[in-house]
N, C-alpha and C positions, 0 to 999 in steps of 0.2 A: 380799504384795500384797493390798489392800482393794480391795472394789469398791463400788463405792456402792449402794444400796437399786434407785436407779433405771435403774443402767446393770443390774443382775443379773436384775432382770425382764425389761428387753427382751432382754437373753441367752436366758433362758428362754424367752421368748415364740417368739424366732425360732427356737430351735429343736426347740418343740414345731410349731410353725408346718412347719418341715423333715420332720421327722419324721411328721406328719399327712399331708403331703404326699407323698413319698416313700412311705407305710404305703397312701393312695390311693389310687395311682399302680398300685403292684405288685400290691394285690387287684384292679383294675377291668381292668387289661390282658389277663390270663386269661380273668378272667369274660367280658367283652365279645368276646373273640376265638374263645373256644370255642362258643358257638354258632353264630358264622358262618360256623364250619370246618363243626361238622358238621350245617350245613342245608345248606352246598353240597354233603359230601359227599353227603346222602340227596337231595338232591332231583335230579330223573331232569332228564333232560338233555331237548334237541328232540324232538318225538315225531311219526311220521306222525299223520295226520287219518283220519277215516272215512272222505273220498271219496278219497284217495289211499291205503289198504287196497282200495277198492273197486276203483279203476283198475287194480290190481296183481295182482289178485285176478282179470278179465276178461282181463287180458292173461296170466295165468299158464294157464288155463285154455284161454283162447279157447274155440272150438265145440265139439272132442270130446278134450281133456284135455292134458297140458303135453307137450310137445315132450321131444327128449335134454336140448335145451340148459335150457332152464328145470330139467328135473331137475337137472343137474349145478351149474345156479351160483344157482338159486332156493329151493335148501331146504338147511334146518341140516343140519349136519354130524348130531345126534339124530335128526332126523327120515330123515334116509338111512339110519340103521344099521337103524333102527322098519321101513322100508319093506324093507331088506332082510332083515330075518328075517318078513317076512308074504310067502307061499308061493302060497297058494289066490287071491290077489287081489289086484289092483294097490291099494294101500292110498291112493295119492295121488289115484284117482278111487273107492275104496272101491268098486272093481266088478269084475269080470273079463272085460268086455269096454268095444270104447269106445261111448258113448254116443253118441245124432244129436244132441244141440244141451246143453248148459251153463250155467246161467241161474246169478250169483250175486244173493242175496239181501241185505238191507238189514245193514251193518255195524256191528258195535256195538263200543267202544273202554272199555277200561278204564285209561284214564291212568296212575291211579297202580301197577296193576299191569301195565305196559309190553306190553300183547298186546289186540289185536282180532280179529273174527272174524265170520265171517255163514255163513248156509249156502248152501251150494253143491246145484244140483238138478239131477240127468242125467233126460236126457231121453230113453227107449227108445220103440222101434216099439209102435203100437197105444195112444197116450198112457200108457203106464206112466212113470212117474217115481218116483222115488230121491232120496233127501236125506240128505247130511252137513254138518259140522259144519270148515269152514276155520279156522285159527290163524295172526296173522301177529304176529310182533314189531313193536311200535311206536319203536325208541330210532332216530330218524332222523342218530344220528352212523354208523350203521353199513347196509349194503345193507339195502333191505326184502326178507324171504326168510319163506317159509313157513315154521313152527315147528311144527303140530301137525296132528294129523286126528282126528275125533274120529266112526269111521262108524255112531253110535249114534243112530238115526232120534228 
């Protein structure tokens, strides 16, 4: 069987045309796919705000430091083990007594590494005051709960 000059090039033609095709197809799908996998994987999900740290933070607290209930369903499961091996002092108001009044301070958010925080001031008799250092997770798919203490003035 002969084929003519001009049917054999558009033979070829189309199927290099196929094949460029099909060859462009299969490298661009990966490529273009895998970045958008894993920027949604990395990138962080909804995140509380400074004044909802802050409200959270007032309420967890309130005047003279957090309640049962606030301990048991507002702080990490870490930060409970942390508070239970500290002995000499209640590590959650970093005192060992309670304080007359609780003032949280202005809260500062670090987005990309999913934690904010402000300092927290007890207030004792004769104007003595005390200042630590609050930790809240910011990923607002999950309860906002206190994460750390930091009682290093």
């Amino acid at each position: 069987m002969t084929r003519s000059p001009k049917r054999s090039a558009a033979l070829a033609a189309t199927c290099a045309a196929a094949l460029g095709l099909g060859l462009t197809l299969a490298a661009s799908a990966p490529a273009a796919s895998a970045p958008t996998a894993r920027a949604a994987a990395a990138a962080p999900g909804p995140r509380y705000n400074a004044e909802q740290v802050h409200h959270f933070l007032e309420g967890f607290y309130g005047n003279h430091g957090p309640r049962v209930w606030e301990r048991k369903h507002l702080v990490t499961n870490a930060l409970k083990r942390k508070a239970a091996r500290t002995h000499n002092y209640d590590l959650l108001l970093c005192a060992q007594n309670t304080p007359k009044d609780i003032a949280i301070g202005k809260v500062t958010t670090a987005q990309s590494a999913g934690m904010g925080w402000a300092t927290v001031t007890n207030s004792w008799g004769g104007g003595r005051k005390t200042a630590f250092t609050a930790y809240v997770g910011l990923d607002s798919r999950k309860q906002i709960k206190l994460a750390d203490i930091d009682c290093t003035p």
